[in-house]
C-alpha positions in Angstrom: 6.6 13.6 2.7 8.2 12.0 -0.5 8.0 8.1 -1.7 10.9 7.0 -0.2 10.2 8.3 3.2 6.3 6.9 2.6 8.3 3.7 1.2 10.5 3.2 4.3 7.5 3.4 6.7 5.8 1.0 4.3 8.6 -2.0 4.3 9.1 -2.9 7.6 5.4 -4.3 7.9 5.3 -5.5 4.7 9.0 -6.7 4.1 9.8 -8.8 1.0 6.7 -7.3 -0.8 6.1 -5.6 -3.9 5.3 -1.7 -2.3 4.4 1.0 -5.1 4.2 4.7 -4.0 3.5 7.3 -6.0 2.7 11.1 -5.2 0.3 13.4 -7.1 0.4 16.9 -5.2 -0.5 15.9 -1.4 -2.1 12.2 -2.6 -0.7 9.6 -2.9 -1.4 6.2 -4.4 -0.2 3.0 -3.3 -0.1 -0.8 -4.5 1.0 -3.7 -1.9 1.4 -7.2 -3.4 1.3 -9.4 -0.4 0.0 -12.4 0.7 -0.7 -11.2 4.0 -3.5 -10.6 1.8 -5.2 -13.5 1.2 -8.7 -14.2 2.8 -9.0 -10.6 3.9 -12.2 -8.4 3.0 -11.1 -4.7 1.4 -11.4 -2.7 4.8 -9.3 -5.2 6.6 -6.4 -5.0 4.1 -7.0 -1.2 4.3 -6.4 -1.4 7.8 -3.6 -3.4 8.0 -1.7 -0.6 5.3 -3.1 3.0 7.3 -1.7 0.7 10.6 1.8 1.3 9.0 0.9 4.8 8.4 -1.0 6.1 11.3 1.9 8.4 12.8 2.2 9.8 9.3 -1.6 10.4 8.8 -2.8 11.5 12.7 -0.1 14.2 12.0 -1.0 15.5 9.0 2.0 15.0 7.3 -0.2 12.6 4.7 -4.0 13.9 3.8 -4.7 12.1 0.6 -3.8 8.3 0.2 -5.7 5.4 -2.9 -4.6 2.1 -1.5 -4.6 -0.6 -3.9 -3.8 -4.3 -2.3 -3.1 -8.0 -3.5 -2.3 -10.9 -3.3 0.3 -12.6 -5.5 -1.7 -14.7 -7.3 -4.6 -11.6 -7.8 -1.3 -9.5 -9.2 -0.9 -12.6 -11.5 -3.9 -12.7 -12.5 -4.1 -8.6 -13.4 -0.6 -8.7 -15.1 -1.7 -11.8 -17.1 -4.7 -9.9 -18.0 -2.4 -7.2 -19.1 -0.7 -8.7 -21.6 
């Protein structure tokens, strides 16, 4: 599966977001900024991301993803920190 097609089964559940994918060999690593975010524990943002991807992962098509999620203010705060 490449980005784009991991990207397009990303956007509809997280529309209007920043979505990140990048692939290393069959892993892939992705960053959501979203504020459907906010006041959720770690494994409950998790869940609401592999929700988008379940077809892709119960198939086998994806066997390897890093999921990295935040909010917009907890980007701010990490590109602040950045720079």
């Amino acid at each position: 599966m490449s980005t784009d097609e991991l990207y397009t089964l990303l956007d509809p559940k997280f529309s209007g977001s920043y979505i990140d994918v990048k692939r290393s060999g069959n892993q892939y690593l992705i960053t959501i900024v979203d504020d459907v975010f906010v006041g959720k524990k770690p494994v409950q943002r998790q869940q609401l991301v592999y929700s988008a991807l379940q077809t892709a992962i119960t198939s086998g098509i994806i066997h390897a993803v890093q999921i990295k999620t935040y909010s917009k203010q907890e980007w701010q705060q990490i590109i602040s920190n950045m720079g």
